[in-house]
C-alpha positions in Angstrom: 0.0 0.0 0.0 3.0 2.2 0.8 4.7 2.2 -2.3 1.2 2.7 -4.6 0.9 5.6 -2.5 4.6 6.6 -3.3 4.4 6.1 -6.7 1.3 8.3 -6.9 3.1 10.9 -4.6 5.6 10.8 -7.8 3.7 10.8 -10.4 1.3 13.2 -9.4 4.8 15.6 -8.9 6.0 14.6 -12.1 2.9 15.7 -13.6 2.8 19.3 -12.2 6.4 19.5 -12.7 6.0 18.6 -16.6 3.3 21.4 -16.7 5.2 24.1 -14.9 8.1 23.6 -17.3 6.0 23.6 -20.1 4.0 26.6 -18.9 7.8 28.6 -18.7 8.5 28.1 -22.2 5.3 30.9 -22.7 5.2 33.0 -19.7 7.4 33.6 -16.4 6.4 32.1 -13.4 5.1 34.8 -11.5 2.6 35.3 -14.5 1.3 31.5 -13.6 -1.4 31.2 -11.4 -2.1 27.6 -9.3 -5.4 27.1 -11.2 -3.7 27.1 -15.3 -1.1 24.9 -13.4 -3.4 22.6 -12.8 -4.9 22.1 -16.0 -1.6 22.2 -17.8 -0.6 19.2 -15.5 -3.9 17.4 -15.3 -4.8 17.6 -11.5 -7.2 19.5 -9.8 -6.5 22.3 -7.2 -6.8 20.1 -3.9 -4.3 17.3 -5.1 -1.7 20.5 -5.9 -2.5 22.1 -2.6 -1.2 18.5 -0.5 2.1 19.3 -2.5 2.5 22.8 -2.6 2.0 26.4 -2.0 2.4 27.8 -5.3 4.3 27.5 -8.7 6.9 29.4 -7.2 7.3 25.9 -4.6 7.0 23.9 -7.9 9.7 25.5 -9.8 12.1 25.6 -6.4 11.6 21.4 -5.9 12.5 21.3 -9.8 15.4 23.3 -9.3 16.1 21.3 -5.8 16.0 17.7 -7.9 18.1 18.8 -10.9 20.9 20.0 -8.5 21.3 16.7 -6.7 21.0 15.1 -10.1 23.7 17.5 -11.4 26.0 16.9 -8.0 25.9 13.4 -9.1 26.7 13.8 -12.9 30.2 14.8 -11.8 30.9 11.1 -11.4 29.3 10.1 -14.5 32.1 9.7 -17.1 34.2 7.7 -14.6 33.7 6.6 -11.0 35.1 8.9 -8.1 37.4 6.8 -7.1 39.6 8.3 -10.5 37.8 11.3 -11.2 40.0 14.3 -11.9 38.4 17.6 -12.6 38.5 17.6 -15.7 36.2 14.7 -16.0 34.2 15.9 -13.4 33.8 18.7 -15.6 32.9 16.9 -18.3 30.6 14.6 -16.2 28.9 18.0 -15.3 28.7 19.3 -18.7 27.6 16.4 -20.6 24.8 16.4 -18.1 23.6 20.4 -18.5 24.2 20.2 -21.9 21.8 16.8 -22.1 19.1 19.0 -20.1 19.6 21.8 -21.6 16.0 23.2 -22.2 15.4 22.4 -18.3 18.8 24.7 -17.5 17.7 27.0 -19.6 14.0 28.1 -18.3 15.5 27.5 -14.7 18.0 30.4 -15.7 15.5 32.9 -17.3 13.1 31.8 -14.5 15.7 33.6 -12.1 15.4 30.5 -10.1 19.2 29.1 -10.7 20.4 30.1 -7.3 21.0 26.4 -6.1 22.0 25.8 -9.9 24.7 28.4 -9.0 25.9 26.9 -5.4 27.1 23.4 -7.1 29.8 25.4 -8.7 30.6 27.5 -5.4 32.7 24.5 -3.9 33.6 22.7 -7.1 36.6 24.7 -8.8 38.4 23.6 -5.6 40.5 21.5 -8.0 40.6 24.0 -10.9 41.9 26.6 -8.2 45.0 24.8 -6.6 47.0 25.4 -9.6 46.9 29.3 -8.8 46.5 28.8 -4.6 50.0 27.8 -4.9 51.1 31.0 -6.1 52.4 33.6 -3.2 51.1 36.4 -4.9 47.8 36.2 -3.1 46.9 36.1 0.8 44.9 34.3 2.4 41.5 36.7 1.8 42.7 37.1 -2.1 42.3 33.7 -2.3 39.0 33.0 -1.3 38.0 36.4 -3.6 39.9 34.9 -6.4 38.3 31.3 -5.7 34.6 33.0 -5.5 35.7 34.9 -8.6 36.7 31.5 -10.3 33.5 30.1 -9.5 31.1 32.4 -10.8 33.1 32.7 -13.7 32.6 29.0 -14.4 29.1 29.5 -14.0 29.0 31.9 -16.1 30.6 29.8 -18.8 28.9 26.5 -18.7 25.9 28.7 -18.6 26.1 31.1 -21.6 27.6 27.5 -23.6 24.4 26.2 -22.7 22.2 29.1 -23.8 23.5 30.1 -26.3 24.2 26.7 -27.9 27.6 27.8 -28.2 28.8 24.4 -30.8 31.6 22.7 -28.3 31.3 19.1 -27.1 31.1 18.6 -23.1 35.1 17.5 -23.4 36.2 20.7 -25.0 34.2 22.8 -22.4 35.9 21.1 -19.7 39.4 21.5 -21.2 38.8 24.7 -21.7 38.4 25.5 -18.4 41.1 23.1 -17.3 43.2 25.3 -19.8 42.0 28.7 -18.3 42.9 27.4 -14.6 46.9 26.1 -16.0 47.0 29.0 -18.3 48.3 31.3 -16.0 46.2 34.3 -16.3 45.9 34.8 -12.7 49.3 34.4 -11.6 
């Protein structure tokens, strides 16, 4: 009985989630009222109302899911156990660029601040290259580290939305390059 429940529980999210995203491609999410959800999706207002609050809640639980999805894309070209960055990078990559339309209404939906924190902690390997360098203290460094990881973010990003024509490999040299290429040091 549990697990038909469960699986209702999950489809019934799928569902609204499905219709939210589909809803984003016309309008922005504050113009998206609970009621046109719920037609979109196919439920009616009381079975939204045990899962949620508002589309706002909806789009927050889609952007929730595909960030633990993305954490563990990092590890999807080869295990952990032998990952480097730069196939982390690639795991990453291959992943947004695979769910691209999904990336892509998160970002105009200005809902990609939990896209953005997975890349807050990851250059940690891009950046020991330049921590090595005694040019920078101790507070330049986390600065320089912030400023590394919005600047990936920013990369990945525009590459995604723009449809910029480079494979999920070349991205993540490229940024392997940028962080042995010496600019900051």
């Amino acid at each position: 009985m549990e697990k038909k429940i469960n699986q209702r529980v999950a489809l019934t999210k799928r569902l609204v989630h499905e219709g939210l995203l589909r809803l984003l491609e016309k309008e922005p999410v504050e113009s998206i009222n609970v009621s046109e959800l719920c037609r979109e999706a196919g439920i009616n207002r009381a079975t939204f109302y045990k899962h949620y609050y508002s589309p706002h809640d909806v789009l927050a639980e889609i952007e929730s899911n595909f960030v633990m999805e993305l954490d563990a894309a990092q590890f999807s070209v080869v295990p952990k156990e032998v990952s480097t960055h730069v196939t982390r990078l690639e795991g990453l990559c291959s992943y947004l660029k695979n769910n691209s339309k999904t990336v892509t209404l998160l970002v105009k939906s200005k809902m990609d601040s939990d896209l953005s924190k997975i890349f807050e902690n990851f250059p940690n390997d891009v950046v020991k290259v330049f921590e090595r360098n005694i040019r920078f203290d101790d507070k330049q460094k986390h600065l320089v580290t912030r400023f590394l990881s919005f600047g990936l973010y920013g990369l990945i990003i525009r590459w995604i939305i723009e449809d910029i024509p480079l494979t999920p490999r070349e991205v993540a040299l490229l940024i392997d390059d940028l962080s042995k290429g010496g600019w900051l040091i």
